[in-house]
Structure formats: C-alpha cells, structure tokens
N, C-alpha and C positions, 0 to 999 in steps of 0.2 A: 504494500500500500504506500510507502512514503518514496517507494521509487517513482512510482505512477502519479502521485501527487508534485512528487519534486522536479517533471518532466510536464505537466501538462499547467504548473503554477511560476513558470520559469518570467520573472521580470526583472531579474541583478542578482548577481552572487553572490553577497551579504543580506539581501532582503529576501531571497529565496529562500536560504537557511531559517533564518528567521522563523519566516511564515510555515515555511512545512512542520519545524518544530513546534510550535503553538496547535499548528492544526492533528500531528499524528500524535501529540502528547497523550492528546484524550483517549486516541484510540489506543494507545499500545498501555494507558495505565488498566486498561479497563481488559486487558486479553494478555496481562502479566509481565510486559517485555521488559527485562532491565533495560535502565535509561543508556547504560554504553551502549548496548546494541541497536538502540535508536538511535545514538549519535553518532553511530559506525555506519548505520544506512545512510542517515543524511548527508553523512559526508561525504560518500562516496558518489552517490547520484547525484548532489546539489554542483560534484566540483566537476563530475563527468558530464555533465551535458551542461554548462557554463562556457566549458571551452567548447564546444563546437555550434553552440549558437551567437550568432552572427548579431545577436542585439544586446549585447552584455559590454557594461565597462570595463571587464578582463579583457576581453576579447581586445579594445581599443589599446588599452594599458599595454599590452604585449603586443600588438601591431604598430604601438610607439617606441618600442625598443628599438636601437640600433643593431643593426645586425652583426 
C-alpha cells in the first residue's frame, strides 16, 4: 500500500514523504507494522520514483550539477 500511495501521490520529494507517512501511519498502526518497516517502504519508493519523474526539484537539483 505505501508503495502505491507513494507512486500515485508523487508532488516533491520531501512532501511526498511527508504525506504518504501521515496517510499509511493509520493504516499500518491499525494491521501491526513496526514503524521501521514503514519507514523502510517509504523510503525506498518515495526516493525511487522521485528520481525518474520529471516534475521533482531533485530531479532539477541534479540536472544543475556540473558534470
């Protein structure tokens, strides 16, 4: 669920985190998950689909790097 939420709620890479945490809190307290393992999902989906879409100020931030 918080992969699906973190992929379809995508508007900035610190505000995505954010948000999907607030929103899967409730479900993952309520169906036992320790909080590392929601903070293991988040993070892995919020950072993987961050960089490969094309509307994110990472995405800008790292096309500002010198090469």
């Amino acid at each position: 669920m918080a992969s699906i939420v973190g992929t379809l709620l995508l508007i900035d890479d610190y505000f995505d985190s954010l948000t999907n945490g607030a929103i899967i809190k409730e479900i993952s307290d309520k169906n036992k998950v320790p909080r590392e393992k929601l903070a293991y999902y988040l993070d892995s989906t919020t950072y993987a689909v961050c960089q490969i879409s094309p509307i994110s100020s990472w995405v800008a931030f790292i096309a500002s790097l010198p090469a």
